[in-house]
KETORVO-609195 format. One record per residue (C-alpha): y, z, x. Coordinates in steps of 0.1 Angstrom, whole numbers, padded with zeros to 4 digits, always signed. Each point is the difference from the previous one (the first is absolute). Layout:
// KETORVO-609195
YZX/...
// end
This chain:
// KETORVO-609195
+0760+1312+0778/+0027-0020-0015/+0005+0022-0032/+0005+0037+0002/+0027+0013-0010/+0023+0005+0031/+0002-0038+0006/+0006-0006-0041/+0027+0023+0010/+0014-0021+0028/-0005-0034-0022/+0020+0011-0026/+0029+0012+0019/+0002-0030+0021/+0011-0024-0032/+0028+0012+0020/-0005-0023+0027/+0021+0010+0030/+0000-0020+0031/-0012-0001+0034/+0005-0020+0035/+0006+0010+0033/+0026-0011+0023/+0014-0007+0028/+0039-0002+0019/+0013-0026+0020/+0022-0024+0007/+0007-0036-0020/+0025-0021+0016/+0022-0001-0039/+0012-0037+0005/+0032-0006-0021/-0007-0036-0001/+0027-0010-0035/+0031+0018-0010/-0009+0034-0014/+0025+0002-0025/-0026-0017-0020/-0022+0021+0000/-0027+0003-0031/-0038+0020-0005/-0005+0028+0028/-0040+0003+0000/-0016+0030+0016/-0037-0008+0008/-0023+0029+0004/-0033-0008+0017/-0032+0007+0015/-0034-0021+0012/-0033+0001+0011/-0008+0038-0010/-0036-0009+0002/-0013+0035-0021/+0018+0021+0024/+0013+0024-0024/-0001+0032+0017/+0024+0017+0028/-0009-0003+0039/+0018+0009+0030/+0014-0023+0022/+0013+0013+0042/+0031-0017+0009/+0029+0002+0023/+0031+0017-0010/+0029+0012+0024/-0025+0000+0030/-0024+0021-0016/-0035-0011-0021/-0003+0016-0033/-0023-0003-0028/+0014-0013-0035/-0019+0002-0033/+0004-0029-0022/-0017-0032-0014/-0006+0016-0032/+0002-0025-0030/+0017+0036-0019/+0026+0001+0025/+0010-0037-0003/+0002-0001-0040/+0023+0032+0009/+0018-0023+0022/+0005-0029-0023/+0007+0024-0026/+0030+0012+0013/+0012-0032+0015/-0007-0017-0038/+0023+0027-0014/+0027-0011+0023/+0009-0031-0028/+0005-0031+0002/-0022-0026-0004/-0030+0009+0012/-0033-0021+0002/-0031+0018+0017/-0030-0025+0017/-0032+0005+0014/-0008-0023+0025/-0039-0005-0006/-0032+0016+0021/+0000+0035-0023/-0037+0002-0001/-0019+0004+0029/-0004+0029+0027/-0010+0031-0004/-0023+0020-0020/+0026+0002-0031/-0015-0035-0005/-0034+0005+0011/+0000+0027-0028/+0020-0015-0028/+0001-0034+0001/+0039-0007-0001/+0003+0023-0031/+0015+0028+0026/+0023-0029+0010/+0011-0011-0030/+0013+0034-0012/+0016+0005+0029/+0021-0030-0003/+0004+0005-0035/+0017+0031+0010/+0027-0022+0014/+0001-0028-0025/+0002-0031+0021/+0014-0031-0014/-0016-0021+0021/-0033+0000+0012/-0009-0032+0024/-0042+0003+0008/-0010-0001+0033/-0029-0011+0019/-0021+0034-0003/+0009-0001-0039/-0028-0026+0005/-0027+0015+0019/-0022+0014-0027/+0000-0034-0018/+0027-0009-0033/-0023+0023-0019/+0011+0034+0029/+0034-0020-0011/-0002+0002-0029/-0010+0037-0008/+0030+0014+0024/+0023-0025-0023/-0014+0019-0029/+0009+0033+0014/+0034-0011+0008/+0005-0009-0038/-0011+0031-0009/+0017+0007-0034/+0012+0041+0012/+0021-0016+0027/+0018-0025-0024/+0010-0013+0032/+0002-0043-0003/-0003-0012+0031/-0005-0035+0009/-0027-0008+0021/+0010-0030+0015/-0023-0029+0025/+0018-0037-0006/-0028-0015+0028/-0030+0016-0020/-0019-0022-0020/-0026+0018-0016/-0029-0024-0019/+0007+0003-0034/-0028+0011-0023/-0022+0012+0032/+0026+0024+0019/+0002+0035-0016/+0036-0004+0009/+0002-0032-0021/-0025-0001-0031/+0022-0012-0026/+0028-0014+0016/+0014-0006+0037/+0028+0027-0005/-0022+0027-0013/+0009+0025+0031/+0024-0013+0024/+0028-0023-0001/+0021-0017+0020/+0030+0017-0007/+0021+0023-0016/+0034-0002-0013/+0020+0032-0006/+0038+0007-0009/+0022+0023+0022/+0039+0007-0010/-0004-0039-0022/-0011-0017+0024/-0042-0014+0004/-0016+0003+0030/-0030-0019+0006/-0027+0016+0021/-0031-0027+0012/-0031+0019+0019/-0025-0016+0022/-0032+0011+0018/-0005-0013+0034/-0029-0028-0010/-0022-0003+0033/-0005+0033+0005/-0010+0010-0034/-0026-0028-0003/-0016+0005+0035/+0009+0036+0006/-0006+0018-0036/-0025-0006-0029/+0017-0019-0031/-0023-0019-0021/-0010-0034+0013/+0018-0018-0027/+0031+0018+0005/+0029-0021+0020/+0025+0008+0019/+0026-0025+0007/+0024-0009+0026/+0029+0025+0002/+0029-0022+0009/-0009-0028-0026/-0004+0029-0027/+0033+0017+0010/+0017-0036-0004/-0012-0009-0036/+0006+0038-0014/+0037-0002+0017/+0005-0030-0019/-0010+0012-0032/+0019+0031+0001/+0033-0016+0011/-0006-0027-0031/+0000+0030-0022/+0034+0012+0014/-0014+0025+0024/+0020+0001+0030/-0008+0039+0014/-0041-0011+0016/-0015+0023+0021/-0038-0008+0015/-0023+0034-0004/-0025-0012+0027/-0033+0013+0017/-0001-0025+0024/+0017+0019+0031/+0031+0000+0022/-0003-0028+0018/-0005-0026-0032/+0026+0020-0018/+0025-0015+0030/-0014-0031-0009/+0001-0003-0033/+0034+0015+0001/+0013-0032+0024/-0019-0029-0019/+0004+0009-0038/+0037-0006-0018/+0014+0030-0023/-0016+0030+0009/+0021+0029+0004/-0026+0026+0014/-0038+0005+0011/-0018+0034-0006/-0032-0001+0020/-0030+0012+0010/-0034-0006+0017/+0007+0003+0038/+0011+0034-0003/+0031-0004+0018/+0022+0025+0009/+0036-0005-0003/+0030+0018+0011/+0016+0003+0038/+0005+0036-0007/-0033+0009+0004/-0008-0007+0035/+0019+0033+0007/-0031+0013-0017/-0022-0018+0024/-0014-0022-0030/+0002-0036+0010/+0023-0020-0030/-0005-0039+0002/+0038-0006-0010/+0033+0012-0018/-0011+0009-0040/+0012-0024-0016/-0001-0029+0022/+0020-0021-0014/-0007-0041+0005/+0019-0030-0014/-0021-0018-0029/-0003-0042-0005/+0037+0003-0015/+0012+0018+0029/+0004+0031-0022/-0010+0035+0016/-0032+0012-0009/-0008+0037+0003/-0038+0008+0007/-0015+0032+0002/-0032+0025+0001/-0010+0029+0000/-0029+0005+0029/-0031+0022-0018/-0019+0022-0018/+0027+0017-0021/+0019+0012+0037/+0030-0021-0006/+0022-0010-0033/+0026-0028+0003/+0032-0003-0014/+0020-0037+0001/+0031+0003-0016/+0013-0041-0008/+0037-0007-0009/+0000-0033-0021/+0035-0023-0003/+0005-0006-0042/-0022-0030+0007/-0030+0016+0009/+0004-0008+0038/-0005+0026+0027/+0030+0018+0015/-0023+0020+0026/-0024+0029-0001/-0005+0034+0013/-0027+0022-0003/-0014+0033+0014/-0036+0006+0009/-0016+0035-0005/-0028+0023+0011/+0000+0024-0035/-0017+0033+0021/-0007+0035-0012/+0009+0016+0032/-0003+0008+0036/-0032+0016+0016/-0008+0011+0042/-0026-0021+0017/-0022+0030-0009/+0010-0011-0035/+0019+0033-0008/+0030-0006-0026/+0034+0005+0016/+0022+0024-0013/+0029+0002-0026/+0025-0009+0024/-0021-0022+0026/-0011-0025-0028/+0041-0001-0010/+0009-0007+0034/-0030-0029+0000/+0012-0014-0031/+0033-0006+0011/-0006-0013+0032/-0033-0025-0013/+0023-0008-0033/+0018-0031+0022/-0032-0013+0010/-0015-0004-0034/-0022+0031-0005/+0012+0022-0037/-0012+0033-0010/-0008-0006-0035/-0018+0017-0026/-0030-0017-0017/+0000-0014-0039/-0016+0027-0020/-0017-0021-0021/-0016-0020+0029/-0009+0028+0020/-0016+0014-0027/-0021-0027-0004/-0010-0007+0033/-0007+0038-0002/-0023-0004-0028/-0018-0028+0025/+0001+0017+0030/-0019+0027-0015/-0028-0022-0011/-0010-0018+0037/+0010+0033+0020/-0037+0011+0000/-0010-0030+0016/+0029-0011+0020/+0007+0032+0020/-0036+0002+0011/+0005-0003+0040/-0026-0022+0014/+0009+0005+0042/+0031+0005+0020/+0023-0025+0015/+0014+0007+0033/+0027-0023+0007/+0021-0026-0021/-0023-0029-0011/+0024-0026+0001/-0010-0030-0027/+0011-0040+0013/-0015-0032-0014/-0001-0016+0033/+0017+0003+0033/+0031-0014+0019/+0034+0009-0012/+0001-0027-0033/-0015+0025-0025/-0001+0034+0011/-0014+0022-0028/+0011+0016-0034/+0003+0036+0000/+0032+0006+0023/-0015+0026+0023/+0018+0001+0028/-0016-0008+0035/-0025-0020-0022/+0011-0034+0015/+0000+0005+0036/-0033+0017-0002/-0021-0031-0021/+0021-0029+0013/-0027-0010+0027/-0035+0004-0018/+0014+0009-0039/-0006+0021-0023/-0021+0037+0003/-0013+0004-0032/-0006-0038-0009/-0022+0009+0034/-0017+0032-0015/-0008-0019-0034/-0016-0024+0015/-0020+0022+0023/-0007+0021-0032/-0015-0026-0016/-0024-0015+0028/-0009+0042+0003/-0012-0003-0041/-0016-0033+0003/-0022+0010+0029/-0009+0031-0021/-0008-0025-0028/-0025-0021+0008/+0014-0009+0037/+0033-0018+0013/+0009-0017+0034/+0038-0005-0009/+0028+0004-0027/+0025-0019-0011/+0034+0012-0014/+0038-0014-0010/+0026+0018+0013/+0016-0001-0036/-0024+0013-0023/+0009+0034+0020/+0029+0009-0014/+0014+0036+0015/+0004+0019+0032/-0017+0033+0003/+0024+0033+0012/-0013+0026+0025/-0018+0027-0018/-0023+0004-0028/-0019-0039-0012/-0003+0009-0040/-0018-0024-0024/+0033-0006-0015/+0011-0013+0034/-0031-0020+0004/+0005-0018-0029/+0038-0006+0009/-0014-0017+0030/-0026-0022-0023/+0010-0002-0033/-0018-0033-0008/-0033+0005-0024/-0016-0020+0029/-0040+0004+0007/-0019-0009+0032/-0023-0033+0005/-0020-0006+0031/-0002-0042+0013/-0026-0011+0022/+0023-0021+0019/-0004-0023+0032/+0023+0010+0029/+0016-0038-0003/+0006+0009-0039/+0018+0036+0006/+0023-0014+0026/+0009-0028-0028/+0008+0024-0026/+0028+0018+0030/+0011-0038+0006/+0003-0008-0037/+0019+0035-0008/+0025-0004+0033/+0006-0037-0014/+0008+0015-0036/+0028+0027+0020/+0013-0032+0015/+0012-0019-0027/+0016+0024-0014/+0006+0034+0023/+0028+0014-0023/-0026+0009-0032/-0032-0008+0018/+0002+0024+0027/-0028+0022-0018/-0027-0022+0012/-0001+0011+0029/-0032+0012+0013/-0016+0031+0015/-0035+0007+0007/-0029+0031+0010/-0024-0014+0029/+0016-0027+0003/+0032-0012+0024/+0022-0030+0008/+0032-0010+0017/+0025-0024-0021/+0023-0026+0010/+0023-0011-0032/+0013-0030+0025/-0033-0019+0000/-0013-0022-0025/-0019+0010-0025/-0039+0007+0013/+0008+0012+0031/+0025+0029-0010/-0028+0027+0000/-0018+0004+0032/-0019+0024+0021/-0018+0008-0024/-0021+0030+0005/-0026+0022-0024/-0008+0034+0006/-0039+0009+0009/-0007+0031+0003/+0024+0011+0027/+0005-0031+0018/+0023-0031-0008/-0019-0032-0003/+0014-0037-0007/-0002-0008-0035/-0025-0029-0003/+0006-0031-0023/-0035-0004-0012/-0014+0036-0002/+0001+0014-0037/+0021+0033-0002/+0001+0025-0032/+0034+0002-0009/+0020+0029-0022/+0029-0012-0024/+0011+0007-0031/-0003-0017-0032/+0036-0016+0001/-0004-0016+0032/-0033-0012-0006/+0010-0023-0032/+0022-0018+0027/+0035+0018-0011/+0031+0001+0021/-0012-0025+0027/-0039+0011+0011/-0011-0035-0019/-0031+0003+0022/-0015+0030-0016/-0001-0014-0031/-0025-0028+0015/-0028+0022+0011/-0025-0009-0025/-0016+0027-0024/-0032+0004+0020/+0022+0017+0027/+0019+0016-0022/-0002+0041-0012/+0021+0016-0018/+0001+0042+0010/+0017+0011-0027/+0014+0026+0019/+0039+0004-0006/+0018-0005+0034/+0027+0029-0005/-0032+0024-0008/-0014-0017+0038/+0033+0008+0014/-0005+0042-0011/-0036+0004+0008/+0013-0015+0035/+0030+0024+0002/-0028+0028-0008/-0020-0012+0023/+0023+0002+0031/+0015+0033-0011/+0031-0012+0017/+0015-0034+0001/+0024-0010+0031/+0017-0031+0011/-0026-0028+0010/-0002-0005+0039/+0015-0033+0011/-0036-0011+0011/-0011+0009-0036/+0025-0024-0019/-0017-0034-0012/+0033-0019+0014/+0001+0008+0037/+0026-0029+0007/+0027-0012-0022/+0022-0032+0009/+0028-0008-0032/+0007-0038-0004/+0030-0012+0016/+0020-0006-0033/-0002+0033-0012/+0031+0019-0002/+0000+0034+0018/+0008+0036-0016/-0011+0016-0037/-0001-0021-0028/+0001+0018-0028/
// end
């Protein structure tokens, strides 16, 4: 697959390497804080995060002047043609990637991060900081996309850096000669004569519980790593330090107030949208882009990112004093788009899309066109999963909006509009519809009373219309397989105890654990201490609703992930072998033959979602927290 000729074609014409990034407009509040006379380096940052394998174009409905229309962009093409451009501007440039590339969609499924790779290498980053997914195939599925993003037709150099991983040397692929085989902690590069010293971290709970590194590998704490590399940078003279972190928005503000000497934070993880201008667009940004903080020194930090899957590309522009201090910072976030389309997804003529440009242009959205040499690669790519991927499995006939859990603290990832108000009581749809998907192939295999699912291992919302395999494996990208427990009811309403207690401590990166269920159905109270937060807890038999008993055994579906214990369901991993079986069926694959099954897949009824009552703790801060 990988050599004919048409992709030897594109390899050798990318030695090139361009650059890619979407981005995104907005306000910073540019705080002259010393006398500007002085001032020194001015350091354009182009960046992008958490792509997670989405390389190809969708369309997106949102608000404009009144009126909804349909925009086409999200294509990694059309943000190396962004980048492109904005690189060619001058000036010191440096381009980062912000860490969760792999991950997603069938590009990965199909190609293993080798699809990724290219695509990045398109773009020539600088700076790569891994992120949590990097992880989820293991430091060996590490490893290999590593390999493809050295490839030696791209020429390309860039630093792969993770300062809090701490692979085992001699047993981690990532580590079997020395601890700095693959990633470092940093990377120092000269703009105009001056260094600039860039640190990257991983967010460390969430890739141990959450993802699959090997069980040697380490991850330390982020503050206390940020500290020591800080020091060492400013002993060597380095006084520009910028953190490229995958830890997300709300550490980033953290980190920025506690450490000394850091001038910026380019981030990643909790896909946060940025940018006041695009709530005209009826998108729901979580502040200004940059936000701008003052650091242990009192100094003005500028922290950014750039929401998902190649739709947005920042660019944080940092004045320095001849010191290396920050004067302030300014930045623009923006949508790179191919064009305009009619809810009926018509392409709007000559003069309509002009008019839509202009108008959209001050709320971050930019026609562009895409880098030739990615889009011929992604081409090349595309053509290879299109047999499978546009296969249409059922029809969809409302807006399946994905949420990891109800209330107003985390309300979803893919910026549909309406999506919040219609899962803030009971949660998520399609977190529902998995879950009921794979209870319906567990009873066809060998018999299941209930299923359990985490709201975060569904990763995408599902658009009115056509359900392709391509989508389906947007929604469950995971190579995750289906195991049935023979569990007591007292041992499945631990496990939803010990995975509400694992959300608690620590609701900002934890808020994945969150559970849904088939034939089976609670209410929550967040307030109450831990044991009796799930109650009225009720299993589905036959067509009535019965109490779940303590002491009756049940056969439960999960998949493979949850059952080892990870990312807070410790009590799966205690049911002993003998209750134990492994399906082997791949949960996406459940998900389709579902979809097939009902023909047409709508909105779960409010009787039909597994969390009838939802009750936040008192602590938690109201509205979207991305």
């Amino acid at each position: 697959m990988y050599g004919s000729g048409v992709f030897s074609t594109c390899l050798a014409m990318l030695r090139l390497a361009l650059l890619c990034i979407l981005v995104v407009i907005s306000a910073c509040s540019a705080r002259p804080v010393r006398d500007r006379s002085s001032v020194g380096l001015v350091l354009r940052i182009l960046h992008m995060n958490d792509h997670h394998s989405r390389l190809g174009a969708e369309r997106m409905k949102l608000s404009l002047e009144g009126r909804t229309v349909l925009i086409e962009g999200g294509s990694f093409a059309l943000a190396a043609g962004y980048i492109r451009q904005r690189e060619q501007a001058g000036g010191a440039v440096l381009k980062l990637h912000a860490g969760d590339a792999l991950t997603g969609d069938l590009f990965f499924t199909l190609f293993r991060g080798q699809a990724d790779a290219d695509l990045m290498n398109s773009v020539c980053f600088d700076a790569f900081a891994v992120g949590n997914h990097e992880f989820d195939h293991g430091d060996a599925g590490l490893r290999r996309f590593l390999d493809h993003l050295r490839s030696p037709a791209f020429a390309c150099e860039t630093a792969v850096l993770g300062a809090n991983v701490a692979p085992r040397v001699g047993e981690s692929p990532l580590a079997l000669i020395g601890a700095n085989d693959y990633l470092k902690p940093y990377a120092v590069f000269e703009r105009d004569g001056e260094r600039i010293g860039v640190i990257g971290l991983v967010i460390a709970e969430k890739t141990r519980h959450s993802s699959r590194p090997d069980p040697g590998t380490a991850f330390l704490d982020e503050l206390a790593t940020a500290r020591r590399y800080i020091d060492i940078l400013r002993a060597e003279g380095i006084e520009h330090i910028l953190l490229l972190t995958h830890v997300g928005y709300g550490m980033d503000l953290r980190l920025a107030q506690q450490l000394p000497a850091v001038d910026a934070i380019i981030g990643g993880d909790s896909h946060t949208l940025l940018g006041d201008a695009f709530a005209a667009l009826g998108l729901k940004p979580a502040g200004p882009y940059p936000t701008v903080v003052e650091n242990a020194d009192g100094d003005p930090v500028c922290v950014v990112q750039a929401w998902q899957y190649a739709w947005v590309v920042g660019e944080l522009k940092i004045r320095f004093d001849a010191k290396g201090r920050v004067l302030g910072c300014e930045g623009e976030a923006v949508m790179p788009i191919a064009g305009f389309f009619d809810e009926q997804g018509v392409a709007a003529g000559a003069e309509a899309q002009a008019a839509l440009a202009s108008s959209a242009a001050s709320l971050g959205l930019r026609r562009v066109e895409p880098d030739p040499v990615a889009e011929r690669l992604l081409r090349y790519y595309e053509q290879q999963l299109e047999p499978l991927g546009r296969e249409v499995v059922a029809k969809v006939s409302e807006t399946l909006c994905v949420r990891r859990l109800p209330g107003a603290f985390d309300r979803g990832r893919d910026g549909v509009a309406g999506c919040a108000e219609l899962t803030d009581a009971q949660g998520g749809h399609v977190q529902q519809l998995v879950a009921q998907a794979m209870l319906f192939q567990g009873q066809r295999y060998g018999g299941a009373d209930l299923s359990i699912q985490n709201g975060g291992g569904v990763r995408s919302g599902i658009p009115a219309g056509d359900l392709s395999v391509r989508r389906a494996y947007m929604v469950l990208p995971f190579a995750n397989t289906l195991v049935r427990l023979l569990m007591s009811g007292e041992e499945i309403h631990g496990v939803l105890e010990d995975a509400l207690e694992f959300l608690i401590a620590d609701p900002h990166n934890r808020s994945g654990s969150y559970p849904y269920a088939g034939g089976l159905r609670w209410s929550v109270d967040l307030g109450r201490p831990r044991g009796s937060r799930v109650f009225d807890l009720e299993v589905r038999m036959g067509q009535e609703w019965r109490p779940l008993e303590p002491k009756r055994l049940y056969r439960v579906i999960t998949n493979d992930f949850l059952a080892a214990g990870e990312d807070g369901y410790g009590g799966f991993a205690k049911i002993p072998p003998e209750r134990r079986e492994e399906l082997g069926l791949e949960y996406a694959q459940a998900f389709l033959d579902f979809a097939r099954e009902q023909r047409t897949l709508r909105r779960p009824g409010s009787d039909e979602m597994s969390t009838v009552r939802f009750v936040p703790p008192p602590a938690w801060e109201r509205g979207t927290r991305h």
